[in-house]
C-alpha positions as CSV (number, residue, x, y, z in Angstrom):
1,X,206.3,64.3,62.7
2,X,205.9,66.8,64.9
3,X,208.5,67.8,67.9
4,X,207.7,65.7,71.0
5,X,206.7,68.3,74.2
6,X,206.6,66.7,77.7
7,X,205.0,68.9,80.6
8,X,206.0,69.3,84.0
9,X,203.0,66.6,85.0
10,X,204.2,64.1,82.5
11,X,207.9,64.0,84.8
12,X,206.1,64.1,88.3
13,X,204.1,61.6,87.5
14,X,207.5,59.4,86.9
15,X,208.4,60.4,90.2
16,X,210.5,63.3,89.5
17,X,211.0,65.6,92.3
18,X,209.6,68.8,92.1
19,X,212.1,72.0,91.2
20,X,214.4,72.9,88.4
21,X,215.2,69.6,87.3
22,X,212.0,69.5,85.7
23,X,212.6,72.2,83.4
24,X,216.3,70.9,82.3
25,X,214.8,67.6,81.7
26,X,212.1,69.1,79.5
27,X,214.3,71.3,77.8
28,X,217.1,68.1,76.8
29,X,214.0,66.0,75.5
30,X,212.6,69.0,73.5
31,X,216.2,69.4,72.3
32,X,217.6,66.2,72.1
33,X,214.7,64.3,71.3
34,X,212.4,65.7,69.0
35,X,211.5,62.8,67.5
36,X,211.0,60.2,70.5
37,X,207.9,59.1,70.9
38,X,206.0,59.9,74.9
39,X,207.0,56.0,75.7
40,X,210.6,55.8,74.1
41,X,211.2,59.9,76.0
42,X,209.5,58.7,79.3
43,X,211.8,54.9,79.1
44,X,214.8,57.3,79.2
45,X,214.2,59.7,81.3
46,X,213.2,56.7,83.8
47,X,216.0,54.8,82.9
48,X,218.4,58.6,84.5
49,X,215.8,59.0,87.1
50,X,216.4,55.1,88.4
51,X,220.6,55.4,88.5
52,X,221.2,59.1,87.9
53,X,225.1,58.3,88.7
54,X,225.1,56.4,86.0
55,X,224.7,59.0,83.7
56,X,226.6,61.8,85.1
57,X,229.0,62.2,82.3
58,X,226.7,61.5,80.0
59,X,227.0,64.5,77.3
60,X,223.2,64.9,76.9
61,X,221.3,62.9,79.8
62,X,224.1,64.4,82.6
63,X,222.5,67.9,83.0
64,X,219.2,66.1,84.5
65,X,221.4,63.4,86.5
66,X,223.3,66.6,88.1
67,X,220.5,67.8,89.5
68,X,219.2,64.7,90.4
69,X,222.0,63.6,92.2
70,X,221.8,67.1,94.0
71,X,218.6,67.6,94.4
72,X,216.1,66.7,97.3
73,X,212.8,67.8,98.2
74,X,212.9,71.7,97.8
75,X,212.4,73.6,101.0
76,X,209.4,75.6,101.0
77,X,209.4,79.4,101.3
78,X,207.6,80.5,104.6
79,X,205.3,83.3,104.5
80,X,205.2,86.2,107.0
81,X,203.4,85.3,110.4
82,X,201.4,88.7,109.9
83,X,200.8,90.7,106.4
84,X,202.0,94.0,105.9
85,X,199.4,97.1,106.2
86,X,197.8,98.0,103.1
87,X,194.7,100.5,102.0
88,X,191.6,98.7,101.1
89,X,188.8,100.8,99.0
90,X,185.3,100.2,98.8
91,X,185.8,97.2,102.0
92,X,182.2,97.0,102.4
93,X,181.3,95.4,99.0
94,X,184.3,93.4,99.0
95,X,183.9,90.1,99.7
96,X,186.3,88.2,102.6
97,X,187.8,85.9,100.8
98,X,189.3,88.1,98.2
99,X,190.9,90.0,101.2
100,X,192.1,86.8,101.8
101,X,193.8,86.3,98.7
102,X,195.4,89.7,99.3
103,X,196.7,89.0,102.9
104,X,198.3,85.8,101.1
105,X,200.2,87.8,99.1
106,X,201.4,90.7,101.2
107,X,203.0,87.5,103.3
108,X,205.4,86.6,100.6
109,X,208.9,87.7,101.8
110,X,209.6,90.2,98.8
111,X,206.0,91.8,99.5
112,X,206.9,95.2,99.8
113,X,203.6,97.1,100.2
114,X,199.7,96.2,99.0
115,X,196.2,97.8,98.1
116,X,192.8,96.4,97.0
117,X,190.8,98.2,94.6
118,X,187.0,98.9,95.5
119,X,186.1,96.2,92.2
120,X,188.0,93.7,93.4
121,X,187.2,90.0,93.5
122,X,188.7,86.2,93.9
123,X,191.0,84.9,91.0
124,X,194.2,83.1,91.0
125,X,197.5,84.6,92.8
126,X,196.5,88.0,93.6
127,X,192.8,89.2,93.5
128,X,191.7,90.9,90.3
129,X,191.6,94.3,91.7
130,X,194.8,93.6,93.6
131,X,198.0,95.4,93.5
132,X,201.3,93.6,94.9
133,X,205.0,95.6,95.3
134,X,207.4,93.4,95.5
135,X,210.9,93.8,96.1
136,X,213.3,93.1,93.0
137,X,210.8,89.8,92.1
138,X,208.1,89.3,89.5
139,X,205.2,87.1,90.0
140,X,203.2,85.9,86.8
141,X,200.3,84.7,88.0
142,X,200.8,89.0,89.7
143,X,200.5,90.1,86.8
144,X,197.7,87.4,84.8
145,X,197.1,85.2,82.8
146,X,195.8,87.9,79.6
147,X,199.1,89.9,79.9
148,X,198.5,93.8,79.1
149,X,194.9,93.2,79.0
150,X,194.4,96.8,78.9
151,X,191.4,100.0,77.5
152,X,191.7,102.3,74.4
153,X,189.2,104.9,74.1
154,X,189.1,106.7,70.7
155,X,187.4,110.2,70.2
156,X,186.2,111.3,66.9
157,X,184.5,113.9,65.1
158,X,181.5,112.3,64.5
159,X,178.4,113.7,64.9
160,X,176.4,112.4,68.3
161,X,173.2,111.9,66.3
162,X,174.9,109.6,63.6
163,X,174.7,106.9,65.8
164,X,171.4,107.0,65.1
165,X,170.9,107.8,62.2
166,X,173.7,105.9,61.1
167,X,172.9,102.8,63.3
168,X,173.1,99.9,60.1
169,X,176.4,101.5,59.1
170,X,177.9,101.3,62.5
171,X,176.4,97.8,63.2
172,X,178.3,96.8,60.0
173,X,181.4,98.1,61.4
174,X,181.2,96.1,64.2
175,X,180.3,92.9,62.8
176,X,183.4,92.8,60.1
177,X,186.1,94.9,61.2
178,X,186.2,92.7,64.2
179,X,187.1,89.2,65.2
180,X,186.7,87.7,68.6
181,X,187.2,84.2,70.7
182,X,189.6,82.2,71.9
183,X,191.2,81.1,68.4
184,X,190.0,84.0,66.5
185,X,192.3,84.7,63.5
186,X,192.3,87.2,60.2
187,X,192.9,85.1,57.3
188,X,195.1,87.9,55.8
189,X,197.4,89.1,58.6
190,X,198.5,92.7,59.2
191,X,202.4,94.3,59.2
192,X,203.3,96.3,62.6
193,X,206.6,96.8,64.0
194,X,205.5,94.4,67.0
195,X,206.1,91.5,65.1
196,X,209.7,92.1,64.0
197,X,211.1,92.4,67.9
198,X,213.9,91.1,68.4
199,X,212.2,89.2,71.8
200,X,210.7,86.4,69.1
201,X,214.0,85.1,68.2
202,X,215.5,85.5,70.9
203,X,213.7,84.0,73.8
204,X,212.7,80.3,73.5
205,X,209.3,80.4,74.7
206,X,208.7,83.3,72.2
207,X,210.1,81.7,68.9
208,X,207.0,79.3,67.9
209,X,204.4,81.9,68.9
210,X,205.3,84.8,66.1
211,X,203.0,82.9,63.8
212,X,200.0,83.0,66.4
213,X,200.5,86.4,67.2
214,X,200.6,87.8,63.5
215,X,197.0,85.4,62.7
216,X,195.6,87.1,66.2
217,X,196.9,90.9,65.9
218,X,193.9,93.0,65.7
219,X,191.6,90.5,67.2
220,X,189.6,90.3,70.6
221,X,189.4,87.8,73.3
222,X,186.5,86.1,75.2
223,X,184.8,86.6,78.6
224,X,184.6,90.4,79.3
225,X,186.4,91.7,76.0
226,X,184.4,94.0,73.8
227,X,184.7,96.8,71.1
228,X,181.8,99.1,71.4
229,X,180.6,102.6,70.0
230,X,178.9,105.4,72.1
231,X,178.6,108.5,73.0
232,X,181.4,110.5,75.2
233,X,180.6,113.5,77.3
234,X,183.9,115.5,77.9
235,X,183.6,117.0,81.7
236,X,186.2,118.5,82.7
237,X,187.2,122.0,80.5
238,X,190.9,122.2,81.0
239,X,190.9,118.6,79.2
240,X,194.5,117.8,77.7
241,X,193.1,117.4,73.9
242,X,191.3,121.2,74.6
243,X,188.0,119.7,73.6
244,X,185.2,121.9,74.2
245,X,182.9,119.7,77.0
246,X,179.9,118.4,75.3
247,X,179.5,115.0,73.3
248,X,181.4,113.1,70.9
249,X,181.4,109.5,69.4
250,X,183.6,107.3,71.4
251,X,184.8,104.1,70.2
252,X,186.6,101.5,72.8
253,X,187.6,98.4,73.2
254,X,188.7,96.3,76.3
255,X,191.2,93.0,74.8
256,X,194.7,91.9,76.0
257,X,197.7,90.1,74.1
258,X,195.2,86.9,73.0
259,X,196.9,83.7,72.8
260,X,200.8,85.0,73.1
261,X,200.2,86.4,75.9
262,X,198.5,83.2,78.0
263,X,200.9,81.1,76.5
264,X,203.7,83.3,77.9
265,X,201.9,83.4,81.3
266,X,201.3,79.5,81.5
267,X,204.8,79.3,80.5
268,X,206.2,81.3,83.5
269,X,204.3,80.5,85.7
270,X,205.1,76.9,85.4
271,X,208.6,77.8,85.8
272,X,208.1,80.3,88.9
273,X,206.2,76.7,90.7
274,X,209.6,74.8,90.0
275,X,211.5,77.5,91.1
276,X,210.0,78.9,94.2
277,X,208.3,76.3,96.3
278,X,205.4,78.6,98.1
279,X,202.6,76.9,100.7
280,X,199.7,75.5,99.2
281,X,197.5,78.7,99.8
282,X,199.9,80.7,98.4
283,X,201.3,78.5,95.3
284,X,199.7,80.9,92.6
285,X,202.0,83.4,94.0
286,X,205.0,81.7,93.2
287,X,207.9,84.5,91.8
288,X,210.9,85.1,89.9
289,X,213.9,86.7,91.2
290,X,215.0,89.5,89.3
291,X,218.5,89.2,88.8
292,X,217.9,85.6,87.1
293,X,217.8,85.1,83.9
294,X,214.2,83.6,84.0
295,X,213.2,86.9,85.9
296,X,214.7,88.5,82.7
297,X,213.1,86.8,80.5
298,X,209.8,87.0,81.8
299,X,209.8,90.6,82.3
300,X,211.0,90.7,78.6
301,X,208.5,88.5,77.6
302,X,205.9,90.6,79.5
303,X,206.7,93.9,78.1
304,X,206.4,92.4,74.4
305,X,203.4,90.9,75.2
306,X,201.7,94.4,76.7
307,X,203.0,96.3,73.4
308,X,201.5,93.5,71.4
309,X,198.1,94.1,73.1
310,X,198.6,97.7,72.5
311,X,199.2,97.0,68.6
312,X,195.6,95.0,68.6
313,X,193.8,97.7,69.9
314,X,195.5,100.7,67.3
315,X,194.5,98.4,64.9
316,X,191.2,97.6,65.8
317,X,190.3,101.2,66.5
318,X,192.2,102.1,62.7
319,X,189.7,99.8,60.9
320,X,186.8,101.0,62.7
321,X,187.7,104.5,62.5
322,X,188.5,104.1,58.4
323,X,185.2,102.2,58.2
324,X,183.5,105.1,59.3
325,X,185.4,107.4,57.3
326,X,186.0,109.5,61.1
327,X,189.0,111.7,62.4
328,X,190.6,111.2,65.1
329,X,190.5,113.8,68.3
330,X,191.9,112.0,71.1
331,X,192.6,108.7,72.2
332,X,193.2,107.5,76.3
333,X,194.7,104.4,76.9
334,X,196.0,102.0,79.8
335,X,197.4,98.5,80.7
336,X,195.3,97.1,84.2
337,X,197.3,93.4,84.0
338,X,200.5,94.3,84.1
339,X,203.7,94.6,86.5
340,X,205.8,98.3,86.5
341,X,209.0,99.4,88.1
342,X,208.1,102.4,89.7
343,X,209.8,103.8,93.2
344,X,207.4,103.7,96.2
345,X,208.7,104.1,100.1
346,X,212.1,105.6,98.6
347,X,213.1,102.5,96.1
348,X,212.8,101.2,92.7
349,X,210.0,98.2,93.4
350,X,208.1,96.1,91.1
351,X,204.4,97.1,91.3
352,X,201.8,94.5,89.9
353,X,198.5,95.6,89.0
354,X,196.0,92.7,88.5
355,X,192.8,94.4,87.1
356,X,193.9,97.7,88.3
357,X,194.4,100.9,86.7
358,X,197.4,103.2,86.7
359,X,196.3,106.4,88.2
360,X,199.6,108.7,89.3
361,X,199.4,112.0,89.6
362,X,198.0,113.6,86.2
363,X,197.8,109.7,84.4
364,X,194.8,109.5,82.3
365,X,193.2,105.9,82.2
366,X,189.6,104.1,81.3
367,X,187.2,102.7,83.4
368,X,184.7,100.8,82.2
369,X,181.3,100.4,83.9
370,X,178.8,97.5,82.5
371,X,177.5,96.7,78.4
372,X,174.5,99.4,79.8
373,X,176.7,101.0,82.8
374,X,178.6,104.5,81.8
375,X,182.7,103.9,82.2
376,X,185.0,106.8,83.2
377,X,187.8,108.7,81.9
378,X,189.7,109.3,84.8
379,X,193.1,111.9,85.7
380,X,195.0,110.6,88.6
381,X,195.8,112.0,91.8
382,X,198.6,110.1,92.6
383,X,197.3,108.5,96.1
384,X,200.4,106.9,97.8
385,X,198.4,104.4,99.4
386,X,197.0,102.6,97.2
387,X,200.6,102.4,95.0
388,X,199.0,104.9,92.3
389,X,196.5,102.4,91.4
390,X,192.8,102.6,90.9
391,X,190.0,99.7,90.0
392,X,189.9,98.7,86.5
393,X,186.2,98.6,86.2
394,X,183.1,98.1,88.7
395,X,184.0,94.2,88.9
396,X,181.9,91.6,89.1
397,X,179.7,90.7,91.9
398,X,178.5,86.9,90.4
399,X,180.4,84.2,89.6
400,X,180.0,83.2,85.4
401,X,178.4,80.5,86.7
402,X,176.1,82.0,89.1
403,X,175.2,84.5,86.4
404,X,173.9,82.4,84.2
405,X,171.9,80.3,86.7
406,X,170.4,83.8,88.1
407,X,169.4,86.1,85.3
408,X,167.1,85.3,82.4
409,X,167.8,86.2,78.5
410,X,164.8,87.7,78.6
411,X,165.8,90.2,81.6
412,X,168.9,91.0,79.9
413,X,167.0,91.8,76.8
414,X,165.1,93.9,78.8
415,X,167.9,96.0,80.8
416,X,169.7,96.5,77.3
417,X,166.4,97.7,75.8
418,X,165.9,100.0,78.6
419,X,169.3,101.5,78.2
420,X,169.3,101.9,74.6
421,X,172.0,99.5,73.8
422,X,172.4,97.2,71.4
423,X,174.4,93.9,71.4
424,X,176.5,92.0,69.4
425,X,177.1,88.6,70.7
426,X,177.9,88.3,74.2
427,X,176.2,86.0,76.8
428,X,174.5,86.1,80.4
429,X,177.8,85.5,81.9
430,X,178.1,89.6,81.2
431,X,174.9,90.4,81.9
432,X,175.2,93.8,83.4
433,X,173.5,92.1,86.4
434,X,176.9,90.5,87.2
435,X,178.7,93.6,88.0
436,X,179.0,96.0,90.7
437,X,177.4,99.1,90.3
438,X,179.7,101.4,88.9
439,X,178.7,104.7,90.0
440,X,179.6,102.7,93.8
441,X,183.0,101.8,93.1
442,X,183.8,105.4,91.7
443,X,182.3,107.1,95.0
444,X,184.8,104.7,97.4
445,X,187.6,105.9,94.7
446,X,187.5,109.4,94.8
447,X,190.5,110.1,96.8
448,X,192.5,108.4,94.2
449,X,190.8,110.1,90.8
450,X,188.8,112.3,89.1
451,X,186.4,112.6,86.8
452,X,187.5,114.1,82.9
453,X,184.2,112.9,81.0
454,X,182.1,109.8,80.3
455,X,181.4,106.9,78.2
456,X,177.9,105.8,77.8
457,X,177.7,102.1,75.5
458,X,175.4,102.2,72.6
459,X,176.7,99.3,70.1
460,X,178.5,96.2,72.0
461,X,179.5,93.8,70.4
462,X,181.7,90.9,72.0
463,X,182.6,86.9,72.1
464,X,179.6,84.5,72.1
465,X,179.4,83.7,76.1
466,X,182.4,81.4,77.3
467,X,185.0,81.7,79.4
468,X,187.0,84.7,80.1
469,X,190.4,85.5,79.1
470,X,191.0,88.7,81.8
């Protein structure tokens, strides 16, 4: 029989106040109770709910009548009356409602300081393209649900016109050295350090997902996630590899920490809603003190999760790279869902970035333009105001939904023929139609990058169309 689980809903809908007492009374039937039916868990948690005096020295069932007994409504944390300033790049193509999700955020009482990236658009909590300091608090809705969701760029010492004339063999590559979707698994599963932290045994939420993340390392996600071959063009001369400009085979992928990671996110997120009470516009925000041991344990969580996303790629990219029988010249990597302690206005803050690169002074990132669209290797220049942060791609401009009621498969066949591109999978929802253009969002950026070379697609290949994981 398998270990009973009851969810924060289940206990509301028995009329259980909202606020830590829903997690304590979760965590005594998951402990206690394994074995309970739903009925026979939900009779007794009733039976404390109805007379939690009753059962106040009760050895298991007097941790939830404690806080019952204690407990009323919980207060709900005001906002600011007025947001604090922040830089917004690119505020011409960005629509109003995602500056609206911003000024939500830079409301919160531990809001600190705020930009908005020239890509950015609506999602939950902050706006992907958002970035959020906070002051000794982490918000995990801040930071996404795809933890680490993050670019490696490989360069190898493959010939430009291989990709030609090599095409089948490339193709081939593609097709089975890579996995990708929402369940996607390798039947045989692959040893890396990640796997042995110590964070899987030690953190609750952690301890039944080791087996999902060993049948998932090295795979892809949905939505926007690809691996893809082309061609980069190194810019800039005094390059930190000391590659001579010109162009070289370039192999990235764009993938986060699969289904560890969102079940880490859902997870904490749950938990932030119990703990901190925020207005309804603002509930997606909800965040987790720092000096708490759930604020611990998220941020541990979250730093295992972004090392495990970085372990998929290296092991993507070492497959594709064997399969190829290439060296490797240089790699760039980044994170652009993730939350870093860095010290902005003179203190140690927590800086989320919600689809939005790292870009301090001399920091080398990725981004990415459209399946057809050329992405960017980018230096830093360490802009103050927008938190060293830059946009994590051109972002879309439709909906999914609106995407695929707008452009034909025959017109996407047709821009991807135009471009010379050739795709594997995918689905009108990233239609290169969708997305801004990138050469825009790089023009209202410039203050806070430049330019090191190029990435121009040639071989895509991603998830069958479905919803995204970013």
């Amino acid at each position: 029989m398998s270990e009973l689980k009851m969810t924060g809903k289940q206990l509301l809908g028995l009329g259980y106040p909202q606020g830590p007492v829903i997690r304590v009374a979760i965590d005594v039937i998951a402990e206690h109770y394994p074995a309970a039916t739903p009925e026979e868990a939900e009779a007794v948690l009733s039976s404390v709910l109805k007379d939690p005096v009753a059962y106040q020295h009760d050895p298991v069932l007097g941790a939830i009548a404690a806080h019952l007994m204690v407990e009323e409504k919980p207060e709900v944390i005001a906002l600011r009356d007025t947001p604090v300033d922040y830089a917004i790049f690119g505020a011409e193509f960005i629509e109003e409602g995602t500056i609206k999700q911003l000024n939500n955020a830079i409301r919160l009482p531990v809001a600190v300081a705020g930009a908005l990236m020239p890509d950015a658009h609506q999602g939950y909590g902050l706006p992907i393209g958002g970035v959020l300091a906070t002051d000794n608090a982490v918000i995990p809705y801040g930071v996404g649900v795809d933890i680490g969701c993050r670019m490696c760029l490989s360069i190898l010492d493959l010939p430009e016109a291989s990709l030609e004339t090599q095409a089948s063999n490339y193709q081939k590559a593609l097709k089975n050295k890579t996995k990708f979707g929402a369940g996607a698994e390798w039947k045989r599963n692959d040893a890396d350090p990640v796997l042995e932290r110590s964070e899987f045994r030690e953190i609750p939420v952690l301890r039944n997902l080791l087996d999902k993340a060993a049948g998932q390392l090295g795979t892809s996600g949905s939505g926007n996630h690809f691996v893809e071959w082309g061609i980069v063009t190194i810019l800039d001369a005094n390059n930190e590899w000391n590659l001579a400009p010109g162009n070289y085979v370039g192999l990235l992928s764009h993938s986060g920490s699969r289904g560890m990671g969102a079940q880490v996110a859902g997870h904490y997120t749950r938990l932030a809603k119990e703990l901190c009470v925020l207005p309804k516009e603002a509930q997606h925000l909800a965040y987790l003190d720092m000096n708490t041991e759930a604020g611990q344990e998220y941020w541990l969580a979250m730093n295992l999760a972004g090392d495990y996303a970085s372990a998929c790629h290296h092991l993507i990219h070492q497959r594709m790279i064997a399969e190829m029988g290439a060296t490797l010249l240089a790699r760039v990597e980044n994170h652009h869902n993730f939350a870093w302690k860095e010290i902005h206005h003179g203190k140690e803050l927590i800086v989320h970035r919600k689809g939005a690169t790292p870009a301090g002074k001399g920091m080398l990132g990725i981004i990415p333009g459209s399946m057809t669209a050329p992405g960017f290797i980018v230096r830093g220049k360490g802009e103050e105001s927008s938190l060293h942060s830059a946009s994590h791609g051109a972002g879309r401009q439709m909906s999914r939904t609106k995407a695929i009621a707008s452009i034909t498969a025959e017109e996407m066949r047709k821009m991807l023929q135009d471009n010379g591109v050739t795709l594997i999978g995918g689905g009108l929802d990233e239609a290169p139609g969708a997305y801004k253009d990138i050469n825009t969002v790089m023009s209202a950026q410039s203050d806070l990058v430049e330019t090191v070379g190029r990435f121009q697609p040639k071989m895509v290949r991603m998830a069958d169309g479905g919803p995204a994981e970013d």
